[in-house]
C-alpha positions in Angstrom: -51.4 -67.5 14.4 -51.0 -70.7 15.7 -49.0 -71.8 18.8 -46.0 -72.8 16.9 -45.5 -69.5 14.9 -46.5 -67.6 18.2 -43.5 -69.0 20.1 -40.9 -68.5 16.9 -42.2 -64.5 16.9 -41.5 -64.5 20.8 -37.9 -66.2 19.8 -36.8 -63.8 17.1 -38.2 -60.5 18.5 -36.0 -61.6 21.6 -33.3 -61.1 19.4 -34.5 -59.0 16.8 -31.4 -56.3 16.3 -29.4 -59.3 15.2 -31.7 -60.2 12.6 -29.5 -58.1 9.8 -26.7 -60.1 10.5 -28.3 -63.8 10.5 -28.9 -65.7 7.5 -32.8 -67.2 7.4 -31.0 -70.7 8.6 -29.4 -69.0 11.2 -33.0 -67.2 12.0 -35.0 -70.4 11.6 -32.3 -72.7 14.0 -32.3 -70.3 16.6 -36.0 -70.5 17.0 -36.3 -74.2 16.3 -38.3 -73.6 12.9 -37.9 -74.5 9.4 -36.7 -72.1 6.7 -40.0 -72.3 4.9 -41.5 -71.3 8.5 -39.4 -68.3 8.8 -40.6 -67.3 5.1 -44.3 -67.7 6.3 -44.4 -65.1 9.2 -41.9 -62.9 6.9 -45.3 -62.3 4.9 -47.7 -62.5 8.2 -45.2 -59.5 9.6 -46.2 -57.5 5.9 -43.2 -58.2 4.4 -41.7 -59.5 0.7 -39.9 -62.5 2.4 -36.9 -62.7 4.8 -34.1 -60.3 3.0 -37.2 -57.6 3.1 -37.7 -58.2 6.9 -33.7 -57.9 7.1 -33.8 -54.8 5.7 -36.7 -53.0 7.7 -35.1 -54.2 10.8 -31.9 -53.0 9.4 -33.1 -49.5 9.1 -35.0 -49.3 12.5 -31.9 -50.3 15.0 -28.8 -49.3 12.9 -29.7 -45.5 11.7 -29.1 -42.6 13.7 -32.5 -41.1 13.7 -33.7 -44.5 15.8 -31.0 -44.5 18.6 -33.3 -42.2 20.8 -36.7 -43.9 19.9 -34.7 -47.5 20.9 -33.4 -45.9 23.8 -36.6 -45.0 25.2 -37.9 -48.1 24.8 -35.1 -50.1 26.4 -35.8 -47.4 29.7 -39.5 -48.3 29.7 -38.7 -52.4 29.9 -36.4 -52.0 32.1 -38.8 -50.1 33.9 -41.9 -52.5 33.6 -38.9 -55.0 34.4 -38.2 -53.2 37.9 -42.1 -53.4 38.8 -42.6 -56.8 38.3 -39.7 -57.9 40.8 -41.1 -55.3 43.2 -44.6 -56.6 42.9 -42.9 -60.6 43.6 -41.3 -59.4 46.1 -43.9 -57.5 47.5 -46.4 -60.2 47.2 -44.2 -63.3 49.0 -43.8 -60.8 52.0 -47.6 -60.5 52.0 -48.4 -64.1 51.7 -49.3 -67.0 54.4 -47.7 -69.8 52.9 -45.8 -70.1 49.9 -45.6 -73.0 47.4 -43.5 -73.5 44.5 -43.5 -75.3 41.8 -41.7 -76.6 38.6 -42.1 -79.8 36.9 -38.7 -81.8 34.6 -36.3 -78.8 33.3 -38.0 -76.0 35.5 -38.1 -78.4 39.0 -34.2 -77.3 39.4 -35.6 -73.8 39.4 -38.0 -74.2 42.1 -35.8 -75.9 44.6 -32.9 -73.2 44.0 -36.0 -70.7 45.1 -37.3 -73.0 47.9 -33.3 -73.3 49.2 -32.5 -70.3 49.0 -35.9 -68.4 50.2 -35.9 -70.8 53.1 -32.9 -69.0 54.6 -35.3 -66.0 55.6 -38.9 -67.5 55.0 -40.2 -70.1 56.9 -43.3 -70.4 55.1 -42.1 -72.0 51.8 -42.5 -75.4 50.8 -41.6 -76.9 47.6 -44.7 -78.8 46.0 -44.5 -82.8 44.8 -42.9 -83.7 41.7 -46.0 -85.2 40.7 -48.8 -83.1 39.1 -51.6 -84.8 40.5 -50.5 -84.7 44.3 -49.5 -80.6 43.6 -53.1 -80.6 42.5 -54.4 -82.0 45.2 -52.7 -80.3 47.9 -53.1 -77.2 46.1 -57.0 -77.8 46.8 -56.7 -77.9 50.5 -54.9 -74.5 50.7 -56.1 -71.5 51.8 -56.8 -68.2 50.0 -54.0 -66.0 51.6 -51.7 -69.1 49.9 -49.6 -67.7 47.0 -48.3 -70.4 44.0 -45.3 -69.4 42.8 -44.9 -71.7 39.4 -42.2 -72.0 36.9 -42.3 -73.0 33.2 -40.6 -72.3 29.8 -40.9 -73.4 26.0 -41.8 -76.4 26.0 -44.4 -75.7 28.4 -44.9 -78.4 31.3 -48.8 -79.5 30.9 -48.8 -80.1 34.9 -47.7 -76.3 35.6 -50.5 -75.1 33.7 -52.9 -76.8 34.7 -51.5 -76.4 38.8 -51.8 -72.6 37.8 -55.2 -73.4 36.0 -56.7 -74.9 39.3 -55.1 -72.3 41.5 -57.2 -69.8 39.5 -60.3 -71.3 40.1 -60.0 -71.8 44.1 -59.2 -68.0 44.1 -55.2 -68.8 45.1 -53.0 -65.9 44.0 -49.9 -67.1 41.3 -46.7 -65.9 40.5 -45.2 -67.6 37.6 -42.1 -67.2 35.6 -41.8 -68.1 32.4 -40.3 -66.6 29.4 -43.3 -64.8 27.4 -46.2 -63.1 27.4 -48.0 -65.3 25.6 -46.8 -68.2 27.6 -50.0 -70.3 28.8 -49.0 -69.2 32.8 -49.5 -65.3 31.9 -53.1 -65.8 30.7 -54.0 -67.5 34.3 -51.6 -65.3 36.4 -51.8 -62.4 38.8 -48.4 -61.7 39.1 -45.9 -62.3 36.0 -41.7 -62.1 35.3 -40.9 -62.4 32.0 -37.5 -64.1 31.6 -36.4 -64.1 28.1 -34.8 -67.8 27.5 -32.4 -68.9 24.2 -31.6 -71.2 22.4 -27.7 -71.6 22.2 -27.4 -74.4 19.6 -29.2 -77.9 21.2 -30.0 -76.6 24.7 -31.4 -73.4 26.2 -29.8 -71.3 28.2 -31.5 -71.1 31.8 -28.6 -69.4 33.5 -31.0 -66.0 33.3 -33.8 -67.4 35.0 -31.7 -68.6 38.4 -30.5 -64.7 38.3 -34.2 -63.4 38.2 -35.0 -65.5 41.4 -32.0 -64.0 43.1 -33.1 -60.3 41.7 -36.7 -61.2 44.3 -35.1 -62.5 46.5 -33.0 -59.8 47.1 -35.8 -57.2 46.7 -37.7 -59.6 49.2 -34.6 -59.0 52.0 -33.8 -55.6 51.3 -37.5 -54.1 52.1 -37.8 -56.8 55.5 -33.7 -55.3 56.2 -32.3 -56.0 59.5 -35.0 -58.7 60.0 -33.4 -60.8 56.7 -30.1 -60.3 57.9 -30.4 -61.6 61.2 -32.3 -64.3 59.6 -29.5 -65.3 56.5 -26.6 -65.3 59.4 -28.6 -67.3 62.0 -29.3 -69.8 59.2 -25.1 -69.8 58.2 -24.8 -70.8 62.0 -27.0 -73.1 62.3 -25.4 -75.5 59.2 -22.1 -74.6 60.8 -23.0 -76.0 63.8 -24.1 -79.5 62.4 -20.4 -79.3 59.9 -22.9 -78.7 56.9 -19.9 -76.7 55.3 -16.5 -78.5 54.1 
């Protein structure tokens, strides 16, 4: 399967209870196909064509038998979910230095984290917006460095290959990004999937910023007192200098 019928499977199994009540347009907009696309992994997926796949879909979320099969399901992601914030937040309390990094839409994401996170950790820094110069300071880092890297569909070339070249100097990654078969995951040792959709013309990022918030949070409840201290001394300290209105 190539990469552009990988990422419209990603998009409509995001979504795939609503699938009985979209029309193949309304299936083929939302994941920024054509019609004739949708049609094509209709009969990779084993089925007829799109009112077949309807159907089937139809049957496995809206019958009674199902519910309890779903439900399970839903339970074990958000229970894989659960882990992987535990495991971010475990890992930036464990690291040196932290740098983070997202190139065009995903840069808002990585200063939000770098802000924020620099209430409590003194050890983040927000990488270049230039690919090249996070590449080369990423070479003189140590191992005990973590890069925490953020990218979605369209993936930024410069993330991956910034995660690419942390890999092969042995630097531990976190990235975000919105699949599983993203090109971060394969070159990752720590992953948060953040499913991201398309609402007509733009995607909707809002669920991303409320991931980063979810590790953070995880991040100050297991250091407590210690964060606390830390988030109020911070508050003073821009008081101090009028840095509220």
């Amino acid at each position: 399967m190539s990469p552009k019928l990988k990422l419209a499977s990603v998009s409509i199994l995001q979504e795939l209870n609503q699938i009985p009540f979209q029309t193949i347009r309304d299936t083929a907009k939302k994941a920024n196909v054509s019609v004739l696309t949708i049609l094509r992994l209709s009969k990779i997926w084993g089925f007829k064509g799109y009112s077949d796949f309807q159907s089937d879909v139809k049957k496995k979320y809206y019958t009674q038998k199902n519910n309890s099969s779903d439900f399970n399901l839903t339970q074990k992601e958000n229970i894989k979910f659960e882990k992987s914030i535990l495991a971010a937040a475990t890992i930036l309390l464990e690291s040196e230095s932290i740098y983070i990094a997202g190139f065009r839409s995903a840069k808002s994401f990585a200063s939000y984290m770098n802000y924020m996170g620099g209430m409590v950790f003194d050890n983040f820094y927000l990488m270049p917006d230039s690919g090249l110069s996070a590449a080369q300071d990423l070479a003189r880092l140590k191992k005990k460095t973590l890069l925490v890297a953020f990218s979605t569909t369209p993936y930024s070339t410069e993330t991956v290959k910034l995660v690419r070249t942390a890999k092969s100097l042995n630097i531990k990654t976190l990235s975000f990004t919105d699949s599983s078969i993203s090109p971060l995951s394969k070159h990752s040792d720590y992953l948060i999937e953040v499913p991201i959709n398309k609402q007509n013309k733009l995607f909707n990022m809002a669920p991303m910023i409320t991931v980063i918030e979810q590790v953070l949070e995880k991040s100050y409840e297991i250091l407590g007192d210690e964060a606390d201290y830390k988030i109020k001394y911070f508050s003073e300290r821009v008081k101090s200098i009028n840095g509220y209105w």
